[in-house]
MOPAC internal coordinates of N, CA, C and O (Angstrom, degrees):
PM7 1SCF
backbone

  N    0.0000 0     0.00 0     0.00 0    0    0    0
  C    1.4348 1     0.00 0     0.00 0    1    0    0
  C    1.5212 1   108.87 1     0.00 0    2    1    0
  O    1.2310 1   118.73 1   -43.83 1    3    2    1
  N    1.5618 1   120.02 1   136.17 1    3    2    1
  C    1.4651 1   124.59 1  -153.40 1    5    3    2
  C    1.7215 1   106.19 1  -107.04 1    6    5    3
  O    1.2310 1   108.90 1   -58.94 1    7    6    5
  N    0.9694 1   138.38 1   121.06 1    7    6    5
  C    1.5296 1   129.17 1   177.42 1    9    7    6
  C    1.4525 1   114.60 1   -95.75 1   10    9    7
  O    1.2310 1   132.19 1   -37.81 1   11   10    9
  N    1.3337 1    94.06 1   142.19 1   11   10    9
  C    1.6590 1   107.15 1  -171.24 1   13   11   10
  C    1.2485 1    87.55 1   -76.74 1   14   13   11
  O    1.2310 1   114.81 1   -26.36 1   15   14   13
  N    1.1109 1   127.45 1   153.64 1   15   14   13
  C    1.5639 1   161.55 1  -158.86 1   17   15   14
  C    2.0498 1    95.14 1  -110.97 1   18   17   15
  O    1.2310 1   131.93 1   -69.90 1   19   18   17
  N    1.2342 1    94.57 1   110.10 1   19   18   17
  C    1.3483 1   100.57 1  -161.35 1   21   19   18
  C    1.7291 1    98.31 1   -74.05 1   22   21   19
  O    1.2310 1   111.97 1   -28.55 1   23   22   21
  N    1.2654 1   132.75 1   151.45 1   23   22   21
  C    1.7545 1   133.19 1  -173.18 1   25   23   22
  C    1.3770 1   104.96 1  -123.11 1   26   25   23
  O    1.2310 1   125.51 1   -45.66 1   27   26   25
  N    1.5310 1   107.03 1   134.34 1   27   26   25
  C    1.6324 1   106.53 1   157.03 1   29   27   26
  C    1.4713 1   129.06 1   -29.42 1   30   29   27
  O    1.2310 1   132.53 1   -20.89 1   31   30   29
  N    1.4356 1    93.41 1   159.11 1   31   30   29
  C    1.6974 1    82.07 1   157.26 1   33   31   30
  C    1.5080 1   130.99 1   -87.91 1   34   33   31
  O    1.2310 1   125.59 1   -12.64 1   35   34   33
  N    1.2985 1   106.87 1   167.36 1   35   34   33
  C    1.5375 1    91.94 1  -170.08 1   37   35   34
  C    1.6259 1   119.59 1  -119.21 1   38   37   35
  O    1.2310 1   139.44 1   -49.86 1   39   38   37
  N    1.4194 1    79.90 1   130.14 1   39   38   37
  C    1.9529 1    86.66 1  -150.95 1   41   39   38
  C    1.8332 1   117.90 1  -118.48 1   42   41   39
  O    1.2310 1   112.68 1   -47.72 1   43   42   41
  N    1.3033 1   131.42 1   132.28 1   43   42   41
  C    1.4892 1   131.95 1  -153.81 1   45   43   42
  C    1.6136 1    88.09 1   -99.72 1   46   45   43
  O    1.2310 1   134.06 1   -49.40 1   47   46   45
  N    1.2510 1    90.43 1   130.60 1   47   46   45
  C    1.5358 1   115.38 1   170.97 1   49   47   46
  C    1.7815 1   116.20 1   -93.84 1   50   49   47
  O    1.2310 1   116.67 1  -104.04 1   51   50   49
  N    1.0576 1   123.93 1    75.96 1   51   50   49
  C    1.6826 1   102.55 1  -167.29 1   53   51   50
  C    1.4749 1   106.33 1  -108.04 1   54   53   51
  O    1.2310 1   122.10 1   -59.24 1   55   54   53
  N    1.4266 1   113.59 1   120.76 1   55   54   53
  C    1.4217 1   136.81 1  -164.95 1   57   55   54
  C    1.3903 1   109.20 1   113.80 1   58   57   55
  O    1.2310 1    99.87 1   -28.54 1   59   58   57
  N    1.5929 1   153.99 1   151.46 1   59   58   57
  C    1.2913 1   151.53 1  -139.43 1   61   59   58
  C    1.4768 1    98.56 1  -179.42 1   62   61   59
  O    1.2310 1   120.38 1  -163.52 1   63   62   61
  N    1.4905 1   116.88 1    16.48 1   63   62   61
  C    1.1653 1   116.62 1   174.82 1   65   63   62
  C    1.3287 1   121.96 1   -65.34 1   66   65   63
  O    1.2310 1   113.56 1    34.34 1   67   66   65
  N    1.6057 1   129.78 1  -145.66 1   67   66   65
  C    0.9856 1   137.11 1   175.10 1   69   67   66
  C    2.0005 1   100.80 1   -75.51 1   70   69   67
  O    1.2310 1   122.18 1   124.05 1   71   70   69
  N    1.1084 1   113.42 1   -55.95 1   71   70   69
  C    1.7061 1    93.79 1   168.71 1   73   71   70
  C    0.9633 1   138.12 1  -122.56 1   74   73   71
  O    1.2310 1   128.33 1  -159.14 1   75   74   73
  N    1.1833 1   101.56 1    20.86 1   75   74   73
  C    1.8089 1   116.41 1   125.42 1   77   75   74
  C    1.2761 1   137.48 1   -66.15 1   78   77   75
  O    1.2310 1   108.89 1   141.51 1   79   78   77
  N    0.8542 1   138.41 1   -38.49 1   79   78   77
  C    1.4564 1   151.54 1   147.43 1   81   79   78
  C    1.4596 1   113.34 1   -59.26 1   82   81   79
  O    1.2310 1   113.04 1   152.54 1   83   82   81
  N    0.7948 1   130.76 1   -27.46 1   83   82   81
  C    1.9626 1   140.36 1   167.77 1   85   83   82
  C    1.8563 1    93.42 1   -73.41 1   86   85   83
  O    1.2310 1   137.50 1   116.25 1   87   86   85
  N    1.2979 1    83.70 1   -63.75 1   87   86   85
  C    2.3128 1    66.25 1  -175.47 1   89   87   86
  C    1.3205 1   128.41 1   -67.70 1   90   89   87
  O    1.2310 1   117.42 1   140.94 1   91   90   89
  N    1.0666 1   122.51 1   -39.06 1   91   90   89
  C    1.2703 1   151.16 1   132.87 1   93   91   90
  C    1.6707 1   106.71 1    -0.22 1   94   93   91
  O    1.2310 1   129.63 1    84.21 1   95   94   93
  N    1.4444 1    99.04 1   -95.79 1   95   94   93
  C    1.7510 1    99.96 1   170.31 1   97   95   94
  C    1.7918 1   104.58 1   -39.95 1   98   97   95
  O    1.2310 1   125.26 1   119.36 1   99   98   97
  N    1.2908 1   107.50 1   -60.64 1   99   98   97
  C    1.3367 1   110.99 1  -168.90 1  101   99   98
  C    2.1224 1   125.70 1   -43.17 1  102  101   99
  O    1.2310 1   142.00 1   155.76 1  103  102  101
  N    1.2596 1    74.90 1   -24.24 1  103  102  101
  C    1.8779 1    92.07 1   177.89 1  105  103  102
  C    1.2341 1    98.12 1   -86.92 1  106  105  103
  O    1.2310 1   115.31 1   112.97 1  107  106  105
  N    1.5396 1   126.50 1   -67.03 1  107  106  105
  C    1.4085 1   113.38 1   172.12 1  109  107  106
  C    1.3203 1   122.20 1   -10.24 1  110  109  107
  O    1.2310 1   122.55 1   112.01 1  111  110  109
  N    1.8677 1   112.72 1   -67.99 1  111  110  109
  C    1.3436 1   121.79 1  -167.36 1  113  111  110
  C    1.6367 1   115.85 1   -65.17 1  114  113  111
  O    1.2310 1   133.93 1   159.43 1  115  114  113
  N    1.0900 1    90.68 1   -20.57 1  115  114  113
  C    1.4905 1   110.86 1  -173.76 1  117  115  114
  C    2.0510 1   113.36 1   -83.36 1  118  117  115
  O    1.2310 1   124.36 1   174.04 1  119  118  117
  N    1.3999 1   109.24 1    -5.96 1  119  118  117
  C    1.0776 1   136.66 1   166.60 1  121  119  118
  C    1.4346 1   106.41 1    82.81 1  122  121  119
  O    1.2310 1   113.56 1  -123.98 1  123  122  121
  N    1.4259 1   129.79 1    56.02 1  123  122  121
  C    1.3902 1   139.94 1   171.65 1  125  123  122
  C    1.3056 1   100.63 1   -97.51 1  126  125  123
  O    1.2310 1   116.64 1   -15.50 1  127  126  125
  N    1.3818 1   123.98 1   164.50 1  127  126  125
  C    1.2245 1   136.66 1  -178.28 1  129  127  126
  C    1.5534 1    97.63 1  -120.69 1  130  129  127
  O    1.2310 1   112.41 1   -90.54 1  131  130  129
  N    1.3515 1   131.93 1    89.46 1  131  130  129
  C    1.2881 1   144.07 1   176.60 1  133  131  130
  C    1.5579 1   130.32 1   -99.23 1  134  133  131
  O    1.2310 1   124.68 1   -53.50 1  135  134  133
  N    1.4050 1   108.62 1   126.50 1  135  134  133
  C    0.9928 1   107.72 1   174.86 1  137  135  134
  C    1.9367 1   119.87 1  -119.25 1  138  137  135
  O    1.2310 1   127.72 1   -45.33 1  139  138  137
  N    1.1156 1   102.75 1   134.67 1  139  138  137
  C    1.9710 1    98.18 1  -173.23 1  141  139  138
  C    1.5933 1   110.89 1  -123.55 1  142  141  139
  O    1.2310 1   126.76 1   -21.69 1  143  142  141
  N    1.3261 1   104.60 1   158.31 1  143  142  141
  C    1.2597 1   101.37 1   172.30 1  145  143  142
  C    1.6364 1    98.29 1  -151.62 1  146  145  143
  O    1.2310 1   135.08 1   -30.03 1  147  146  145
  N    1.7682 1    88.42 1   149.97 1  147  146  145
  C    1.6507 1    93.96 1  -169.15 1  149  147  146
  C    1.3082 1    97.12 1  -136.32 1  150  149  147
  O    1.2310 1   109.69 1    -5.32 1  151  150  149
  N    1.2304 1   136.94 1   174.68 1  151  150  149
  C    1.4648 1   114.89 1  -167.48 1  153  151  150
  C    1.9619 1    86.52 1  -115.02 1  154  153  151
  O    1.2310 1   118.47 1   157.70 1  155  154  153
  N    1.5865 1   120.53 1   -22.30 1  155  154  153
  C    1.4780 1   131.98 1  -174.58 1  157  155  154
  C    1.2108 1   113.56 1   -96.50 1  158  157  155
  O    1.2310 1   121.17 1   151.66 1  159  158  157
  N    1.1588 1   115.37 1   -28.34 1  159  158  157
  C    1.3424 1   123.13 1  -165.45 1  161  159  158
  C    1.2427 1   132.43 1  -133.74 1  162  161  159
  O    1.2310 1   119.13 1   -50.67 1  163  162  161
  N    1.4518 1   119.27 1   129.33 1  163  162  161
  C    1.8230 1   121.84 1  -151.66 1  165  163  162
  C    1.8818 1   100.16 1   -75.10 1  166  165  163
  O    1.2310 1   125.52 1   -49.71 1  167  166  165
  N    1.1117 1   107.00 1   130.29 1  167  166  165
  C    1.9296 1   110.71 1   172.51 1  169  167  166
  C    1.8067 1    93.00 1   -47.97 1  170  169  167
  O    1.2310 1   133.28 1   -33.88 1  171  170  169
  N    1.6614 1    91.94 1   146.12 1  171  170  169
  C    1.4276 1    84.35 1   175.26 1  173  171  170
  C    1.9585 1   104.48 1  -116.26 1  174  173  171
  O    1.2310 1   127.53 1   -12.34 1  175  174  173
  N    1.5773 1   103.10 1   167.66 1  175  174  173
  C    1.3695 1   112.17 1  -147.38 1  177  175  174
  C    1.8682 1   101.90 1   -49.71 1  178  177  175
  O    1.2310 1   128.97 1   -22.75 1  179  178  177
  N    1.5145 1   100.32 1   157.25 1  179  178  177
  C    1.4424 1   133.58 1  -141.64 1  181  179  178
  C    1.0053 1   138.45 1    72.45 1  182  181  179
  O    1.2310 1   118.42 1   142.66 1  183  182  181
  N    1.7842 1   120.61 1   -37.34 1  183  182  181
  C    1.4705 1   136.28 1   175.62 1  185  183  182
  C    1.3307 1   118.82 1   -44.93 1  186  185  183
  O    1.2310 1   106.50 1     2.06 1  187  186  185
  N    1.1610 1   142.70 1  -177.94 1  187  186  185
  C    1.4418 1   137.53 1   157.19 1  189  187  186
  C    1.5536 1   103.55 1  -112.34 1  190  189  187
  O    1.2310 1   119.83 1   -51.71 1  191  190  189
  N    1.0150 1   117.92 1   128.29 1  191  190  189
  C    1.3718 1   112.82 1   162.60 1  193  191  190
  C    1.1131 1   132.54 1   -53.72 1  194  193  191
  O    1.2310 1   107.10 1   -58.13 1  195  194  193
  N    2.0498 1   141.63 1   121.87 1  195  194  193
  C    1.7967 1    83.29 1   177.11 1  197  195  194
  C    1.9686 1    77.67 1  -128.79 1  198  197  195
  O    1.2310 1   121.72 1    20.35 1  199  198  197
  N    1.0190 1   114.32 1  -159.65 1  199  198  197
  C    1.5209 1   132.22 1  -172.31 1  201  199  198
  C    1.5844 1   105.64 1  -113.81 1  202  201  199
  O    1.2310 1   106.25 1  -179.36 1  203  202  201
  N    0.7950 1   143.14 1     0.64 1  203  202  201
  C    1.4726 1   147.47 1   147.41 1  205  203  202
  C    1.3412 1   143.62 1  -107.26 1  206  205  203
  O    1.2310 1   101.60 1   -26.24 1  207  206  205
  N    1.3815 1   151.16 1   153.76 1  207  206  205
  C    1.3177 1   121.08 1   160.54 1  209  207  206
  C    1.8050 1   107.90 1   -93.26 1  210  209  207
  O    1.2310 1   118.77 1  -164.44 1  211  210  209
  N    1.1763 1   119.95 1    15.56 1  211  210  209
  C    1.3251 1   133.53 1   158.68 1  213  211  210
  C    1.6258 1   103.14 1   -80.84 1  214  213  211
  O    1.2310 1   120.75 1   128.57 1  215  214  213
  N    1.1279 1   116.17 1   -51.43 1  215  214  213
  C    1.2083 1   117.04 1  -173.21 1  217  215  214
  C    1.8093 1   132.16 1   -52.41 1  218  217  215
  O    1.2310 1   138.61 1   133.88 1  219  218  217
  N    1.6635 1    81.54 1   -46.12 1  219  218  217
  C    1.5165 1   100.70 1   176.66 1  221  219  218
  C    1.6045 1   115.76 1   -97.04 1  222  221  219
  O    1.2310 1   115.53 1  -174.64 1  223  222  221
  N    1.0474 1   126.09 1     5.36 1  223  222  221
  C    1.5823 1   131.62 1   145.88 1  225  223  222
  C    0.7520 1   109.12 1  -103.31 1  226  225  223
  O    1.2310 1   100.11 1  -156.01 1  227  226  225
  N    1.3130 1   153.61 1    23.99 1  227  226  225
  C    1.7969 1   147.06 1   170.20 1  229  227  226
  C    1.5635 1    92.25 1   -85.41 1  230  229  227
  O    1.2310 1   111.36 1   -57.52 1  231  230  229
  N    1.3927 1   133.88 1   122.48 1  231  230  229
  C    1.3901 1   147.82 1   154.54 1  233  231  230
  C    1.6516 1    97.63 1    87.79 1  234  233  231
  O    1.2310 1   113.71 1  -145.82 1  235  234  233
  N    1.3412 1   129.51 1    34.18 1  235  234  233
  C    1.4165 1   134.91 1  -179.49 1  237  235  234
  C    1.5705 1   102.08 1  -100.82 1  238  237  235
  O    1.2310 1   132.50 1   -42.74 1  239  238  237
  N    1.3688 1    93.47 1   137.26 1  239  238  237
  C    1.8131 1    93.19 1   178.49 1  241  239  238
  C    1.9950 1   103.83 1   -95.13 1  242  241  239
  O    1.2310 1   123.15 1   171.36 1  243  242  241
  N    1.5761 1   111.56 1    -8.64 1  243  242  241
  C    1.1961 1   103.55 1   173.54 1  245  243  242
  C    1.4197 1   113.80 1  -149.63 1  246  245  243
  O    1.2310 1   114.61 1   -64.24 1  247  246  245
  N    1.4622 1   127.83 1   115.76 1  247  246  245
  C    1.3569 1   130.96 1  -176.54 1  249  247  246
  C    1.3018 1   108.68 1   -92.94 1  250  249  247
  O    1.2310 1   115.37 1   -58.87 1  251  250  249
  N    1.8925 1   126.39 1   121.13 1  251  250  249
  C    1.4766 1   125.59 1  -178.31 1  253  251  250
  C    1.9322 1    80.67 1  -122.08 1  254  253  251
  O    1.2310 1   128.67 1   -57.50 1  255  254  253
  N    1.7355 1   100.90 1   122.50 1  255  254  253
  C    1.1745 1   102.73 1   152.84 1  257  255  254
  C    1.3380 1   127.24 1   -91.49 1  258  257  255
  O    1.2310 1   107.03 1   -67.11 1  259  258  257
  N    1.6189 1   141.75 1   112.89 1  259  258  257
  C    0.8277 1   125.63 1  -176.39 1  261  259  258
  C    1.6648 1   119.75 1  -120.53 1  262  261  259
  O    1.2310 1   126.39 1   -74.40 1  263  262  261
  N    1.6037 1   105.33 1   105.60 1  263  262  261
  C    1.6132 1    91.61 1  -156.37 1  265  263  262
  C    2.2170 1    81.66 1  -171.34 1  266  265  263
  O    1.2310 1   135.53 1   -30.66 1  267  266  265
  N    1.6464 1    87.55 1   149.34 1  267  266  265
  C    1.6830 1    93.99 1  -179.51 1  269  267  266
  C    1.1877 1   122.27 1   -24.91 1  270  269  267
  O    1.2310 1   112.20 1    -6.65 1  271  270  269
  N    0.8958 1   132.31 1   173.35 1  271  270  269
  C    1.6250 1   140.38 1   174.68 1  273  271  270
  C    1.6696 1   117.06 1   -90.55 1  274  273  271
  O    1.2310 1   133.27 1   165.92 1  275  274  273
  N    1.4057 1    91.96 1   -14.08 1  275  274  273
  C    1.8371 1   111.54 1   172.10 1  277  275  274
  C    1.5412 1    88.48 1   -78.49 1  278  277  275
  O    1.2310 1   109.46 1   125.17 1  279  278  277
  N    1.2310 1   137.36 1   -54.83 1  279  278  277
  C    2.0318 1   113.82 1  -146.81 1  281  279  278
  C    1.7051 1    80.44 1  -115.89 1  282  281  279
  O    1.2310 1   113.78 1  -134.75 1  283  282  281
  N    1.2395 1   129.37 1    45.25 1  283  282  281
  C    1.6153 1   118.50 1   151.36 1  285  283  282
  C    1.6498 1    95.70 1   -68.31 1  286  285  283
  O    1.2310 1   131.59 1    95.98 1  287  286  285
  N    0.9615 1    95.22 1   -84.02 1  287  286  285
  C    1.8772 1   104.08 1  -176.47 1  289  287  286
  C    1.4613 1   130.54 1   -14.76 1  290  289  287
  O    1.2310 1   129.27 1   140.43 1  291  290  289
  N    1.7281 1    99.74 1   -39.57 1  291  290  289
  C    1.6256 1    98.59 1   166.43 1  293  291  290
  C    1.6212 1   100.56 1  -101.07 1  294  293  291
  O    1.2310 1   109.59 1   166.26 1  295  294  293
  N    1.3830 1   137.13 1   -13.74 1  295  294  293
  C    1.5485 1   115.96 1   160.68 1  297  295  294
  C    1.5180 1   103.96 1   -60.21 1  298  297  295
  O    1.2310 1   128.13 1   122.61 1  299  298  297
  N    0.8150 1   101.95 1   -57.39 1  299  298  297
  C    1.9626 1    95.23 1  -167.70 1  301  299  298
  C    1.2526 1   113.10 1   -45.37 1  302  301  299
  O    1.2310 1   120.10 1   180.00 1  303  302  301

């Protein structure tokens, strides 16, 4: 009998900045299944890239916006 291989949770990274991209990686390592989106800046390796912040919270059990206090308003 075969066991499913149990998975992180899966969590939206939005912003890919300097600490965004630090937690980001950091969840990865931490065995999250993450996806980010930045509109400047490329996800860095493990993440998924996606092209929206619709995109990358669609089916996320946890959204961390991490990005100025100027573009909260259009992340949200």
């Amino acid at each position: 009998m075969g066991s499913t291989p149990v998975q992180g949770p899966r969590i939206a990274v939005l912003g890919l900045g300097e600490a965004g991209g630090a937690i980001a990686g950091d969840l990865v390592a931490a065995g999250a299944r993450v996806r980010g989106y930045d509109p400047k800046v490329p996800a860095p390796p493990g993440v998924m890239d996606t092209v929206s912040e619709a995109e990358a919270a669609r089916g996320s059990d946890l959204v961390l916006s991490v990005n100025s206090a100027s573009a909260a308003v259009d992340a949200l």
